[in-house]
C-alpha positions in Angstrom: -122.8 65.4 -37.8 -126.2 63.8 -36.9 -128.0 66.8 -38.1 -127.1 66.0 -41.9 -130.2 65.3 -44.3 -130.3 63.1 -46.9 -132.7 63.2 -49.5 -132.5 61.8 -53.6 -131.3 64.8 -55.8 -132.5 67.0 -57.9 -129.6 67.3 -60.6 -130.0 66.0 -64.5 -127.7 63.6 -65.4 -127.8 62.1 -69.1 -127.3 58.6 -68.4 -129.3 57.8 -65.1 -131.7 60.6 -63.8 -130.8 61.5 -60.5 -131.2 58.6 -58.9 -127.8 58.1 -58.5 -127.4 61.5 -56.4 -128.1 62.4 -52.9 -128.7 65.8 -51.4 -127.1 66.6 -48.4 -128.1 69.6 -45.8 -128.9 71.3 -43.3 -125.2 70.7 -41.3 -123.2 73.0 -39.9 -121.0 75.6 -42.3 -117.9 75.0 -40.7 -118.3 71.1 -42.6 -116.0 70.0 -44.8 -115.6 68.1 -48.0 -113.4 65.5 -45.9 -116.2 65.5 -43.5 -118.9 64.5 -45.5 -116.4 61.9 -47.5 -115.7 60.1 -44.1 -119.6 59.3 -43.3 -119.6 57.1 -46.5 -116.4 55.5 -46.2 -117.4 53.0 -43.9 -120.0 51.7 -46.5 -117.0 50.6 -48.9 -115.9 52.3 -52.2 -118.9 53.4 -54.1 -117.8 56.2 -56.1 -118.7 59.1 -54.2 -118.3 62.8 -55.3 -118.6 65.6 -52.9 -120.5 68.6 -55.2 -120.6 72.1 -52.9 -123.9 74.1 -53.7 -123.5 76.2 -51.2 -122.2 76.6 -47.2 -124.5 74.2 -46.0 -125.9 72.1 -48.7 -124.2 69.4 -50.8 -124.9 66.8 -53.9 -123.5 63.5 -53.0 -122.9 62.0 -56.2 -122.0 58.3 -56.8 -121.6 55.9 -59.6 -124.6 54.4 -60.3 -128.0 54.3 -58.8 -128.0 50.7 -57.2 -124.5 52.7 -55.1 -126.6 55.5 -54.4 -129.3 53.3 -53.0 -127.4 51.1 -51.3 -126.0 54.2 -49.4 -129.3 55.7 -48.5 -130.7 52.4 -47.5 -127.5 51.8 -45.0 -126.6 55.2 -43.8 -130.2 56.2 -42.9 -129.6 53.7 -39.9 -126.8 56.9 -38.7 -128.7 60.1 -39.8 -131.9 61.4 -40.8 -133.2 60.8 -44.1 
């Protein structure tokens, strides 16, 4: 899954912007939910949330925006960002 783009979202949320959501794409259709979950696992339990928008696009939503940074920041050393 090397071919997965991150980028910060585009998605309102009330109480921080979107700057605590990542948008994933351009991976393969046959991904799955699981799939995406296990890329941030090994950066510890930030609250992520798989969102589907469609076959090959996906919101990574986490708790706060210092998670979601720290997760762009780290994983961008595995995939492009």
């Amino acid at each position: 899954m090397t071919d997965l783009i991150l980028c910060p979202g585009f998605v309102a949320a009330a109480q921080f912007g979107t700057r605590h959501v990542l948008v994933l794409y351009d991976f393969s259709p046959s991904t799955r939910t699981t799939d995406l979950e296990r890329i941030f696992e090994k950066f510890g339990d930030h609250g992520v949330a798989i969102r589907w928008v469609n076959d090959t696009s996906a919101l990574a939503v986490f708790r706060t925006p210092s998670a979601g940074n720290f997760i762009l920041t780290a994983i961008s050393n595995y995939i492009r960002v």
